[in-house]
mmJSON file of the N, C-alpha and C atoms, coordinates in Angstrom:
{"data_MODEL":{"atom_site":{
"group_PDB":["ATOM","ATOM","ATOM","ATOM","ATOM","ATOM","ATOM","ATOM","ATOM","ATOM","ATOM","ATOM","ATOM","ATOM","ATOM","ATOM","ATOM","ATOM","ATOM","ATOM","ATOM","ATOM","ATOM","ATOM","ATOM","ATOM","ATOM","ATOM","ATOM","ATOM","ATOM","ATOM","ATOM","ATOM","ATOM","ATOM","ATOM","ATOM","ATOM","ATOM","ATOM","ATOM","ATOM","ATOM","ATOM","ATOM","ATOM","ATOM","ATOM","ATOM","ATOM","ATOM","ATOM","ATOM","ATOM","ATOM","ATOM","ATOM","ATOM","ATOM","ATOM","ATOM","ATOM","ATOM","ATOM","ATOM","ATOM","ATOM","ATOM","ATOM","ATOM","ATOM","ATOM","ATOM","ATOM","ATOM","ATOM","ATOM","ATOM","ATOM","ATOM","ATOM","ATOM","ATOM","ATOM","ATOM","ATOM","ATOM","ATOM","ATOM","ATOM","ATOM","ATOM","ATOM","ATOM","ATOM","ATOM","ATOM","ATOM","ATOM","ATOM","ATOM","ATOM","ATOM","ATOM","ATOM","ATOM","ATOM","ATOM","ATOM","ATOM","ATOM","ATOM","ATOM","ATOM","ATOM","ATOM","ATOM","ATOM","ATOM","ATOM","ATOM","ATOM","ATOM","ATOM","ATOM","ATOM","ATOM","ATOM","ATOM","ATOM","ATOM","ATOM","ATOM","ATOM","ATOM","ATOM","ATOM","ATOM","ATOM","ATOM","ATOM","ATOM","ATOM","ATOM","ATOM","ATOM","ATOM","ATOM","ATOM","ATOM","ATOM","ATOM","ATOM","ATOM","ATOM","ATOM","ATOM","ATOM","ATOM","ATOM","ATOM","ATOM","ATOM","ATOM","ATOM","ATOM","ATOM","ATOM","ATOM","ATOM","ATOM","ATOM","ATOM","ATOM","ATOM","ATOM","ATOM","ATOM","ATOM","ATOM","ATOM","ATOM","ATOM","ATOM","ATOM","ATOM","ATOM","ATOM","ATOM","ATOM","ATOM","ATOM","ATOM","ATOM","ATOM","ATOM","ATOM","ATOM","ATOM","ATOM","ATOM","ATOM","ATOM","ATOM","ATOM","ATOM","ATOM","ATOM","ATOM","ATOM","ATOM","ATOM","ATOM","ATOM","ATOM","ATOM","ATOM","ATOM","ATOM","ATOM","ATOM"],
"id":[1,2,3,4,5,6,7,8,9,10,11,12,13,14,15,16,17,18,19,20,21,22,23,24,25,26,27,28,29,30,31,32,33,34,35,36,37,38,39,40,41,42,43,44,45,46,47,48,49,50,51,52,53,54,55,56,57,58,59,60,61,62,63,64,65,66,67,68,69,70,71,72,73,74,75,76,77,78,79,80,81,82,83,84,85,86,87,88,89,90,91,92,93,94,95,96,97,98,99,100,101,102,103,104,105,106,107,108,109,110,111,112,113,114,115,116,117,118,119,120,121,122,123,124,125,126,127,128,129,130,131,132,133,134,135,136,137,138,139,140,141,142,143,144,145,146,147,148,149,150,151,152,153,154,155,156,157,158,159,160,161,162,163,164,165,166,167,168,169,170,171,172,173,174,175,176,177,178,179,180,181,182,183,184,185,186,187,188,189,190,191,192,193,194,195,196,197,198,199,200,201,202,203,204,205,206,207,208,209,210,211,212,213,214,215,216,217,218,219,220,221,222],
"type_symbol":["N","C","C","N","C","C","N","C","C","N","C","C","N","C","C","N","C","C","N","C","C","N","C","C","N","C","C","N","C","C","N","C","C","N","C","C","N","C","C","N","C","C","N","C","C","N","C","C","N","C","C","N","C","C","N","C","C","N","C","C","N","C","C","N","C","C","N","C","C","N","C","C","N","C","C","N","C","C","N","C","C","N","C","C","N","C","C","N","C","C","N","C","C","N","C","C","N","C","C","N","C","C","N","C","C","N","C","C","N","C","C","N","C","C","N","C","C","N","C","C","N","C","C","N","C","C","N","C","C","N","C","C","N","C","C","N","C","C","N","C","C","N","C","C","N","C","C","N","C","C","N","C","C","N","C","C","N","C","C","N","C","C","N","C","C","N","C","C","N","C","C","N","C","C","N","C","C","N","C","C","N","C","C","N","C","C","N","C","C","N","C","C","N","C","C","N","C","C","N","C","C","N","C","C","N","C","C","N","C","C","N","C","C","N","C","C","N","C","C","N","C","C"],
"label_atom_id":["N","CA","C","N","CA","C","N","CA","C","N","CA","C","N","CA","C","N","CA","C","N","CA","C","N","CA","C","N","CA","C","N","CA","C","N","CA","C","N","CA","C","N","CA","C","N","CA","C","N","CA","C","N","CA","C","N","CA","C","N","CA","C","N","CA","C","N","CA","C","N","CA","C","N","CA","C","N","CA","C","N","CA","C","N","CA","C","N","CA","C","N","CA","C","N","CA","C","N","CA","C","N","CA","C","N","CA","C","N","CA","C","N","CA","C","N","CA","C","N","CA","C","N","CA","C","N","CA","C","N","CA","C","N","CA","C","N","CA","C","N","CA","C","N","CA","C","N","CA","C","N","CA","C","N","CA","C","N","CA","C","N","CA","C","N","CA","C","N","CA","C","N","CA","C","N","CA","C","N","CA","C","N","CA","C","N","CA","C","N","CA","C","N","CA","C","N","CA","C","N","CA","C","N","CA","C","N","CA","C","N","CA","C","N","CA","C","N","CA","C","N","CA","C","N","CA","C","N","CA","C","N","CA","C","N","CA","C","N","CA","C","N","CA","C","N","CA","C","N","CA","C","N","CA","C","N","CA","C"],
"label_alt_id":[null,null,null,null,null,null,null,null,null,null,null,null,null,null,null,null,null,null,null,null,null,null,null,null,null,null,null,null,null,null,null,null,null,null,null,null,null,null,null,null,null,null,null,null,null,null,null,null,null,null,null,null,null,null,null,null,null,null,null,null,null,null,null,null,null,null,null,null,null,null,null,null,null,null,null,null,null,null,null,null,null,null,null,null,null,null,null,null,null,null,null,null,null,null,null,null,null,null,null,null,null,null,null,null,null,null,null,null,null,null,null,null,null,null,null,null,null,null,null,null,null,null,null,null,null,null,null,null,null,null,null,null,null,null,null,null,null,null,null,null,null,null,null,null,null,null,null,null,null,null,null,null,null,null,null,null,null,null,null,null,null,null,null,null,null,null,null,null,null,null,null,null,null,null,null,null,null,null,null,null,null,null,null,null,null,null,null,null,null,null,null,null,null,null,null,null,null,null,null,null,null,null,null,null,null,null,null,null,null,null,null,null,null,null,null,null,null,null,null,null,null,null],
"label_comp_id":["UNK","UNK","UNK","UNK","UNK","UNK","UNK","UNK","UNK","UNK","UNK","UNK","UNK","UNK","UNK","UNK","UNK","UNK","UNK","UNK","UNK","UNK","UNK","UNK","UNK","UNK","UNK","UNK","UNK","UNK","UNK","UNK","UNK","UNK","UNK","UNK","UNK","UNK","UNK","UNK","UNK","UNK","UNK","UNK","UNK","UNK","UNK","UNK","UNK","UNK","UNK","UNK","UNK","UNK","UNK","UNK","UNK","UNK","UNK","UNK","UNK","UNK","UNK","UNK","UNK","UNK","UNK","UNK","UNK","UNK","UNK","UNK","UNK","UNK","UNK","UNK","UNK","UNK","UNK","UNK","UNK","UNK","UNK","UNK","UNK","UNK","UNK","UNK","UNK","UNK","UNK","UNK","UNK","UNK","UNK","UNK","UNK","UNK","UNK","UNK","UNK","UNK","UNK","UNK","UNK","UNK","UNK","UNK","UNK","UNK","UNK","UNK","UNK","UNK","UNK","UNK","UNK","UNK","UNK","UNK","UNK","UNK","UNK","UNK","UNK","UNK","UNK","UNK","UNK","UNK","UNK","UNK","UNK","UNK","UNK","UNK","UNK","UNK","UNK","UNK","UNK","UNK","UNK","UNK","UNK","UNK","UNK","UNK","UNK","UNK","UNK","UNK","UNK","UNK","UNK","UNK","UNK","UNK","UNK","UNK","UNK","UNK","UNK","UNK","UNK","UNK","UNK","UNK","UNK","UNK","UNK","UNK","UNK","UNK","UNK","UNK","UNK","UNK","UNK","UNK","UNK","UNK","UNK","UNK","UNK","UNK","UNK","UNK","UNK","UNK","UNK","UNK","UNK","UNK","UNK","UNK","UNK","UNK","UNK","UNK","UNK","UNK","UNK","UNK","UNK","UNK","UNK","UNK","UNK","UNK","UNK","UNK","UNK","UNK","UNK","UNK","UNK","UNK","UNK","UNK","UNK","UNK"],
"label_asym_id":["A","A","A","A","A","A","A","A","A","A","A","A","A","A","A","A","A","A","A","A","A","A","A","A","A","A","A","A","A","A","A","A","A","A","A","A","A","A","A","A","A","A","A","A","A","A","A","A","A","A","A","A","A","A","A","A","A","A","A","A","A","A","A","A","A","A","A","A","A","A","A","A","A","A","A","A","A","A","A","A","A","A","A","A","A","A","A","A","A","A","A","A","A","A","A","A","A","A","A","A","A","A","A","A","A","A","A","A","A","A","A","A","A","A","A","A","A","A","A","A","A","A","A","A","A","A","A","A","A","A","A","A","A","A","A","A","A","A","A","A","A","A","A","A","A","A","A","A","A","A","A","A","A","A","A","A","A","A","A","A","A","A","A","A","A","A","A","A","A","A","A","A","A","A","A","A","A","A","A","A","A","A","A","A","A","A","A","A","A","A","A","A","A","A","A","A","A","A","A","A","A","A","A","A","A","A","A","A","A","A","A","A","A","A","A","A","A","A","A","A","A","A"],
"label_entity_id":["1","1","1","1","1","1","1","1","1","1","1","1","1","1","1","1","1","1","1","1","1","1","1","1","1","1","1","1","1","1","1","1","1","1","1","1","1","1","1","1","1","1","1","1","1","1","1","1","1","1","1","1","1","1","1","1","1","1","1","1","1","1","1","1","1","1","1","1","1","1","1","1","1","1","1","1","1","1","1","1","1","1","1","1","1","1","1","1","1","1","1","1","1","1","1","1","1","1","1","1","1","1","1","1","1","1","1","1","1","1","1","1","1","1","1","1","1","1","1","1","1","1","1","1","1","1","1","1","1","1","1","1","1","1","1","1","1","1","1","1","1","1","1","1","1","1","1","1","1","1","1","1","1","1","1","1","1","1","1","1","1","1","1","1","1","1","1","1","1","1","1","1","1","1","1","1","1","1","1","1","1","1","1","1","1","1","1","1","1","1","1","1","1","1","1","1","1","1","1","1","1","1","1","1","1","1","1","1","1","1","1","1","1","1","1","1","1","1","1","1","1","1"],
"label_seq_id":[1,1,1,2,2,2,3,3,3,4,4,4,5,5,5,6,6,6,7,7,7,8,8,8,9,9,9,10,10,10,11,11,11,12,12,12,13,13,13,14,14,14,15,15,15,16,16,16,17,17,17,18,18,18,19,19,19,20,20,20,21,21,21,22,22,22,23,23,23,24,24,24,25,25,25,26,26,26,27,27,27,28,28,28,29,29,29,30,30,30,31,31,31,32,32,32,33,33,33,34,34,34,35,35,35,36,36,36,37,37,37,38,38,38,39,39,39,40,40,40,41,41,41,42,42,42,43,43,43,44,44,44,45,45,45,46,46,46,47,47,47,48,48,48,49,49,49,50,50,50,51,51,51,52,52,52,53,53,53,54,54,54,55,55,55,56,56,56,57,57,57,58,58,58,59,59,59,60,60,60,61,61,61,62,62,62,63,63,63,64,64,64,65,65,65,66,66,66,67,67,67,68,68,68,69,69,69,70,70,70,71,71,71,72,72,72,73,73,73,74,74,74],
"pdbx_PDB_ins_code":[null,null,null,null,null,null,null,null,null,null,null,null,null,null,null,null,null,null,null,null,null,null,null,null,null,null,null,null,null,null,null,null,null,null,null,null,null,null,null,null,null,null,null,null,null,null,null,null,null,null,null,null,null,null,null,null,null,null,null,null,null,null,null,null,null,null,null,null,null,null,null,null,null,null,null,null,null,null,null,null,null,null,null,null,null,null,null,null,null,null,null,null,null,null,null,null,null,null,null,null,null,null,null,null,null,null,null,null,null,null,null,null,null,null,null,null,null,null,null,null,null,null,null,null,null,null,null,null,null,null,null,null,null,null,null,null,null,null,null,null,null,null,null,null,null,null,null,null,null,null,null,null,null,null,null,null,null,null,null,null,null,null,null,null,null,null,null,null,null,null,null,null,null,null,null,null,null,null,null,null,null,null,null,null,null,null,null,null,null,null,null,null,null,null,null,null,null,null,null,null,null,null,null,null,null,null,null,null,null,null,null,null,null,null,null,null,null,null,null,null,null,null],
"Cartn_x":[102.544,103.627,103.527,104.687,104.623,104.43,103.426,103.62,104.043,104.01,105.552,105.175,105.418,105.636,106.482,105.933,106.657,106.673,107.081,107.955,107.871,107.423,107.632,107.956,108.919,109.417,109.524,108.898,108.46,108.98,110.006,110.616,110.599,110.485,110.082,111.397,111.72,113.021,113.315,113.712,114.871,115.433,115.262,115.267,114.266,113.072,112.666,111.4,111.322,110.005,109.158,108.054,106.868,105.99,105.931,105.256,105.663,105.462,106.057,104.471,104.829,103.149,103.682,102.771,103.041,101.949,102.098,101.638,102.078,100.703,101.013,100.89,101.423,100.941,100.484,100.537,100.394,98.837,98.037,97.057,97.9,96.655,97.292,97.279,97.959,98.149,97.61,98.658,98.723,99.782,99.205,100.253,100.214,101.981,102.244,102.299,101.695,102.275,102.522,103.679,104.27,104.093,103.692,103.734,103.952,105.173,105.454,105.167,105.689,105.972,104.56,103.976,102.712,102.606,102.412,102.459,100.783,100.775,98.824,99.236,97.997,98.655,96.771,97.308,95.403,95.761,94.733,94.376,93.702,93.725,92.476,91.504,90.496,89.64,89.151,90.389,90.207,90.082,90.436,90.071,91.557,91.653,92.648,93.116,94.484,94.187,95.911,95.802,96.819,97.695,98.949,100.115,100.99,101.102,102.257,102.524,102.744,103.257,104.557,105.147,106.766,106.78,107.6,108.092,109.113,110.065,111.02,111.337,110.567,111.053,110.725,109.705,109.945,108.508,107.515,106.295,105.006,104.004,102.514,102.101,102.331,101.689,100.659,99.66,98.489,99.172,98.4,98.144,96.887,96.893,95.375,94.57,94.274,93.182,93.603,94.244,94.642,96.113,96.64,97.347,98.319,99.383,100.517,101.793,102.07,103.782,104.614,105.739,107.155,108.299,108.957,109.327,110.95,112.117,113.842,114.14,115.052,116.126,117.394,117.863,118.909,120.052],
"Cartn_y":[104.656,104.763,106.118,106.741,108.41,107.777,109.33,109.404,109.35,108.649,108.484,109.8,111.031,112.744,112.64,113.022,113.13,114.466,115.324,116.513,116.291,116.548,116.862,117.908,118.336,119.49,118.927,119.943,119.78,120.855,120.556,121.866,121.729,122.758,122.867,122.142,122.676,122.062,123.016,124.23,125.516,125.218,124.153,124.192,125.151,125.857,126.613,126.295,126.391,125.109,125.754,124.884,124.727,124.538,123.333,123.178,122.338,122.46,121.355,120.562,119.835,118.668,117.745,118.411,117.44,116.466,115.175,114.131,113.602,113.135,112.05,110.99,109.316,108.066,108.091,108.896,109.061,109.704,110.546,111.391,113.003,113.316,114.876,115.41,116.549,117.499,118.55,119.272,120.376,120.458,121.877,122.148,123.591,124.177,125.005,125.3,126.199,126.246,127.857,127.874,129.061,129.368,130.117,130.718,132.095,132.515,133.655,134.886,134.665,135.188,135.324,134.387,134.583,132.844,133.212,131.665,131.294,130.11,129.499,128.759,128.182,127.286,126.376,125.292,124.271,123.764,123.41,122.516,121.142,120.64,119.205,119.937,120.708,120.998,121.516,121.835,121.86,123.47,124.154,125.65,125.99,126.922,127.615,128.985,129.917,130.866,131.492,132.645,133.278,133.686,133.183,133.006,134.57,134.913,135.691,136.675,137.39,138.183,138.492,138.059,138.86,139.616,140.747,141.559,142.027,143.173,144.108,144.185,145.274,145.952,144.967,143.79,143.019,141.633,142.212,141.164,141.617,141.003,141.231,139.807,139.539,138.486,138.167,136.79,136.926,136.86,137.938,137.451,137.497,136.131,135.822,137.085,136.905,136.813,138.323,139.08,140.42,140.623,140.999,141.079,142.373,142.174,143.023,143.408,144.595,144.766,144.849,143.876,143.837,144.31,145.129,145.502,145.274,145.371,144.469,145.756,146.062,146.82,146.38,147.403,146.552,147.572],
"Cartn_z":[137.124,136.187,135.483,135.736,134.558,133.555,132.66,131.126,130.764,128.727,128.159,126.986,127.527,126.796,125.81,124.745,123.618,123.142,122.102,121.835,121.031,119.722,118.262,117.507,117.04,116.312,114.886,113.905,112.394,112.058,110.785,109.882,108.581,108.2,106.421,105.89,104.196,103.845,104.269,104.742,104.738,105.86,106.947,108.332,109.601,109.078,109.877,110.453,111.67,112.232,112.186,111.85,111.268,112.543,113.396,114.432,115.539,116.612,118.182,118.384,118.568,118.653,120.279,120.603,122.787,122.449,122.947,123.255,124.757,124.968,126.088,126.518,126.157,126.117,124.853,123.941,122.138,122.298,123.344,123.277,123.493,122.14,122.304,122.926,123.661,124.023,123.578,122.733,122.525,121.11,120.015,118.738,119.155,119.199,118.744,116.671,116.087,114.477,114.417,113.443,113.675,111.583,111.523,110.119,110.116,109.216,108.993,109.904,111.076,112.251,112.777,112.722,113.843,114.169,115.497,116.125,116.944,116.339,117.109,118.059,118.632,119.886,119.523,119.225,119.384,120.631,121.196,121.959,122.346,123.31,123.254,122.293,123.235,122.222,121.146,120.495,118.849,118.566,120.202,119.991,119.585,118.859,118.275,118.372,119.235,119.961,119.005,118.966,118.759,119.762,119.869,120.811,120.801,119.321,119.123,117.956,117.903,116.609,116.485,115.496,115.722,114.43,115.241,114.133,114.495,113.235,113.548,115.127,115.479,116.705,118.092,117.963,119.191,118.545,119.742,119.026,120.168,119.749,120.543,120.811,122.048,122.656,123.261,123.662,123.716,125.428,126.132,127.875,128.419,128.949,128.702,128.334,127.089,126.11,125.563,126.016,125.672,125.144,124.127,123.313,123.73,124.347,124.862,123.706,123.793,123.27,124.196,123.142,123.954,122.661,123.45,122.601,122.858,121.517,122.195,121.352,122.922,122.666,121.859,120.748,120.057,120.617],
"occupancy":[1.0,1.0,1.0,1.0,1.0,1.0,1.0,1.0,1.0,1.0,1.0,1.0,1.0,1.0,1.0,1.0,1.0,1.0,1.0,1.0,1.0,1.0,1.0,1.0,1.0,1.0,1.0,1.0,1.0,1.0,1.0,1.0,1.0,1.0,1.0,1.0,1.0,1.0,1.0,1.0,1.0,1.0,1.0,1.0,1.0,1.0,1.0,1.0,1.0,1.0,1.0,1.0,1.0,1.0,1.0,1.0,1.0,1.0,1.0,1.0,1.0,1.0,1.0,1.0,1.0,1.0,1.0,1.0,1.0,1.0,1.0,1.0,1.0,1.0,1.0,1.0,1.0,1.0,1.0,1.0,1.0,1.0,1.0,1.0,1.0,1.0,1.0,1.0,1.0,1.0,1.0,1.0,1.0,1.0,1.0,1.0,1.0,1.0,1.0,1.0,1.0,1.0,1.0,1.0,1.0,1.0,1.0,1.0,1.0,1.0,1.0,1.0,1.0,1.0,1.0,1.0,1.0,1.0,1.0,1.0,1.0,1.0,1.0,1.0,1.0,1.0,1.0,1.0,1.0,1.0,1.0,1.0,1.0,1.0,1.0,1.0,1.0,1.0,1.0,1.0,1.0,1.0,1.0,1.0,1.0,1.0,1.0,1.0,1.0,1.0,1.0,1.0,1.0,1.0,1.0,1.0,1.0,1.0,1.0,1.0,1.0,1.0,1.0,1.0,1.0,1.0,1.0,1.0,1.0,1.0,1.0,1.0,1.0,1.0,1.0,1.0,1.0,1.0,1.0,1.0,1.0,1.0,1.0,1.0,1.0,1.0,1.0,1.0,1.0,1.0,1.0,1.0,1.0,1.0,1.0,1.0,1.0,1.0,1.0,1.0,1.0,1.0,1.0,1.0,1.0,1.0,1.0,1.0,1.0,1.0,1.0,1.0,1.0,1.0,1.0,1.0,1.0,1.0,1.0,1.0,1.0,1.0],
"B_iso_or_equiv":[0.0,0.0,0.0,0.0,0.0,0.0,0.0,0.0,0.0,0.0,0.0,0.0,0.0,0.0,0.0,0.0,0.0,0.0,0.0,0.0,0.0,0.0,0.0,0.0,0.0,0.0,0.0,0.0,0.0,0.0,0.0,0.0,0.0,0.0,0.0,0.0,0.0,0.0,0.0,0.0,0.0,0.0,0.0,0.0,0.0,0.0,0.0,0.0,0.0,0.0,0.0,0.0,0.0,0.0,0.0,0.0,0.0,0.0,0.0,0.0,0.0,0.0,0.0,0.0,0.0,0.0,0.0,0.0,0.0,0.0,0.0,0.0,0.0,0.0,0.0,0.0,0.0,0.0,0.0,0.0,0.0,0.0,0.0,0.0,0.0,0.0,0.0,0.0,0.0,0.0,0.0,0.0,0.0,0.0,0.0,0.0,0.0,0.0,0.0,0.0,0.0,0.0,0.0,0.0,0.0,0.0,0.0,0.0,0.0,0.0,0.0,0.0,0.0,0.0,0.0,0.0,0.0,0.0,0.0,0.0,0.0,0.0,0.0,0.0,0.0,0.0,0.0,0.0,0.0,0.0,0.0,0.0,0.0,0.0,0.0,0.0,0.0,0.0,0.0,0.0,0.0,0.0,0.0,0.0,0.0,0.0,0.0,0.0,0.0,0.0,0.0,0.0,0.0,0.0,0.0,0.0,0.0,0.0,0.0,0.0,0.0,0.0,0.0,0.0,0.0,0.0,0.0,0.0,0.0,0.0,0.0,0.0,0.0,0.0,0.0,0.0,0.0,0.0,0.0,0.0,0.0,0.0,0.0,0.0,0.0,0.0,0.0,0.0,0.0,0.0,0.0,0.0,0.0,0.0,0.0,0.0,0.0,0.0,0.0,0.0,0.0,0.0,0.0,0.0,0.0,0.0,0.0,0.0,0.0,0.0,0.0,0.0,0.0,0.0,0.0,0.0,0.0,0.0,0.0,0.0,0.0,0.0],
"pdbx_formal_charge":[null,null,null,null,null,null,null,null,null,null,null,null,null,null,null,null,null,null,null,null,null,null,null,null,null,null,null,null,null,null,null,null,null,null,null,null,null,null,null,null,null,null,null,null,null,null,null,null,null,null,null,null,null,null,null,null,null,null,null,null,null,null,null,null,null,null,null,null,null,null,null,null,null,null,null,null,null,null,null,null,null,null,null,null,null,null,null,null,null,null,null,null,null,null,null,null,null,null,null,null,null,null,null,null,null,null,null,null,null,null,null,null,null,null,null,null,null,null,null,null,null,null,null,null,null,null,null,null,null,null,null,null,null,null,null,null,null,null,null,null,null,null,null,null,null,null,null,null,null,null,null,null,null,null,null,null,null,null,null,null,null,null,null,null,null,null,null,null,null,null,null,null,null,null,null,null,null,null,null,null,null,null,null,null,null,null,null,null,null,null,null,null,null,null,null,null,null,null,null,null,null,null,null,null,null,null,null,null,null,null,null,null,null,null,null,null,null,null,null,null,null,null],
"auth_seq_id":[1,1,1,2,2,2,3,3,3,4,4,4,5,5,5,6,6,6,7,7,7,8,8,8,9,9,9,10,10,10,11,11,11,12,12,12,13,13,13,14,14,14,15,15,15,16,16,16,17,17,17,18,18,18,19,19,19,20,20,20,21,21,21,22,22,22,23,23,23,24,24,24,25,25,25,26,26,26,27,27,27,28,28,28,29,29,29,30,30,30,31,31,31,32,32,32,33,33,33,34,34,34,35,35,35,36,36,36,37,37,37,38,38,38,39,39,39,40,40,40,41,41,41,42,42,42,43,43,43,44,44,44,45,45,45,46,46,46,47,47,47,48,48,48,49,49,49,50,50,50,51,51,51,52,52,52,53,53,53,54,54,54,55,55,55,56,56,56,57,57,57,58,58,58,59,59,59,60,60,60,61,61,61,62,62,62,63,63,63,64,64,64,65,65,65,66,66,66,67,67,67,68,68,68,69,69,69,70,70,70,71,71,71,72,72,72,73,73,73,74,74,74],
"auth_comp_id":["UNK","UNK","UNK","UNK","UNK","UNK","UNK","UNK","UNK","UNK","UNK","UNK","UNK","UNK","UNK","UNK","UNK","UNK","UNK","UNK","UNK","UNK","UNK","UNK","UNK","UNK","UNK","UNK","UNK","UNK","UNK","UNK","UNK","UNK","UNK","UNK","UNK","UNK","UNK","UNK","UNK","UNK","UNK","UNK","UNK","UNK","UNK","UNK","UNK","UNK","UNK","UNK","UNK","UNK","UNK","UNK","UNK","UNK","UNK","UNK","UNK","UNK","UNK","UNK","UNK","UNK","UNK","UNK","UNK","UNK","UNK","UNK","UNK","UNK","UNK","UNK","UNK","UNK","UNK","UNK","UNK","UNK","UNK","UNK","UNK","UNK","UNK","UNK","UNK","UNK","UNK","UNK","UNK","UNK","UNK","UNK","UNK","UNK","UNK","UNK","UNK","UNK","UNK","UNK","UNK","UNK","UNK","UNK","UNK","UNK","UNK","UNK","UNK","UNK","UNK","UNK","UNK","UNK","UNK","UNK","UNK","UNK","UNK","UNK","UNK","UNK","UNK","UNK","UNK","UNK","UNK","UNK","UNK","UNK","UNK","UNK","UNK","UNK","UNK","UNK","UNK","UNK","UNK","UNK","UNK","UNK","UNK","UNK","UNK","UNK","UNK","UNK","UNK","UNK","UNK","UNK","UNK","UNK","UNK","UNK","UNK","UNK","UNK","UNK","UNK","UNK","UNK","UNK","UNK","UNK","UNK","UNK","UNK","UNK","UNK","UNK","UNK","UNK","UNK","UNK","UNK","UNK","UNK","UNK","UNK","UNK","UNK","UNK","UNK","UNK","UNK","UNK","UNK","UNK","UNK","UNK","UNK","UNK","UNK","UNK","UNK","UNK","UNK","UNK","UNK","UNK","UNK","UNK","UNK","UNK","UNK","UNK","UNK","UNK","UNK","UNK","UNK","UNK","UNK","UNK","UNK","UNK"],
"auth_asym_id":["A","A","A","A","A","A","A","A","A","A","A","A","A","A","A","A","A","A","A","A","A","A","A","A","A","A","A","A","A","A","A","A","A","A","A","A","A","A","A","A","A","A","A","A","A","A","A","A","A","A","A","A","A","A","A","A","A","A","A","A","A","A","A","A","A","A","A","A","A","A","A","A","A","A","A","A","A","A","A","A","A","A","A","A","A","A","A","A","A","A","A","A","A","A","A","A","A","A","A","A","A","A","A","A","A","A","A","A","A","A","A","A","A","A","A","A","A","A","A","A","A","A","A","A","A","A","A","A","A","A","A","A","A","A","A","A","A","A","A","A","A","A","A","A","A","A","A","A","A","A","A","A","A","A","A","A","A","A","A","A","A","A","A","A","A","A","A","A","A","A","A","A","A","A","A","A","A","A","A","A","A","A","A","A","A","A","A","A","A","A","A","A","A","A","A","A","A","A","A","A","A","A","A","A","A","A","A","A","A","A","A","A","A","A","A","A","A","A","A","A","A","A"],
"auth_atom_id":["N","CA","C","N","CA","C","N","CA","C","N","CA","C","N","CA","C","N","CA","C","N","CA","C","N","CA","C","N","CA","C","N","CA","C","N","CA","C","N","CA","C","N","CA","C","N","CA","C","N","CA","C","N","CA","C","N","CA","C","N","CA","C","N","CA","C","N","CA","C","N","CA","C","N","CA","C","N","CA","C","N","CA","C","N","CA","C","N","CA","C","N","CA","C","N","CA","C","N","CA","C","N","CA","C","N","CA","C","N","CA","C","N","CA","C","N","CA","C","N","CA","C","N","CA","C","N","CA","C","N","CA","C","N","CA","C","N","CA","C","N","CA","C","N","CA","C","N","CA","C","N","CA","C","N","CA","C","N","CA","C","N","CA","C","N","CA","C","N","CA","C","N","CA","C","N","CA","C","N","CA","C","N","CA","C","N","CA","C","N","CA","C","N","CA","C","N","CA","C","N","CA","C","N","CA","C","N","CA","C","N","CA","C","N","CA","C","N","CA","C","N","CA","C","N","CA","C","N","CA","C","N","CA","C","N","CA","C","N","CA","C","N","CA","C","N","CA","C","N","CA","C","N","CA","C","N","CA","C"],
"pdbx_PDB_model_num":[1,1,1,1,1,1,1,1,1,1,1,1,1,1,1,1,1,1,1,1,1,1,1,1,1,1,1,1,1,1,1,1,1,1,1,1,1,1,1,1,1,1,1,1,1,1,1,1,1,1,1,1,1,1,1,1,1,1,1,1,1,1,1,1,1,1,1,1,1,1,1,1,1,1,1,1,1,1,1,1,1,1,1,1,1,1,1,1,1,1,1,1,1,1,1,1,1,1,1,1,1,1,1,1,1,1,1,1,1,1,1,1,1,1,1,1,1,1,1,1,1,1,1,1,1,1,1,1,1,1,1,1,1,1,1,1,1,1,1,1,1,1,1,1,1,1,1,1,1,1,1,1,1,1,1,1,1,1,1,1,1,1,1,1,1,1,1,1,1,1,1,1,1,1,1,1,1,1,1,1,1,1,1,1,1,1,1,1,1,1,1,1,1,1,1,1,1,1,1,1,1,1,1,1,1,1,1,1,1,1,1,1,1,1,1,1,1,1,1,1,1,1]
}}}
């Protein structure tokens, strides 16, 4: 029988999300949390990794384990 995957999206009062929480059969997964333009990612094991930076001109993302710019053309 498939998993029953769940999706959780959490937002402050302003409407601006806070965190996505994956479950599976109600065991965790995985949390995205996003604070003031920098985004974490936990895991099962409780390790905690930096996903993202946003800013102005684009953002610095983690690829595996090394931290890239991307940058948006306006």
């Amino acid at each position: 029988m498939p998993g029953n995957k769940v999706i959780t999206n959490t937002y402050d009062a302003t409407g601006k999300k806070v965190t996505v929480t994956k479950t599976d059969n109600g065991s965790f997964i995985s949390k995205q949390q996003y604070l003031d333009g920098v985004e974490y990612q936990e895991t099962v094991s409780g390790t905690r990794t930096l996903e993202a930076i946003y800013h102005a001109e684009g953002r610095l993302f983690n690829n595996a384990g090394t931290l890239r710019h991307e940058f948006a053309i306006k």
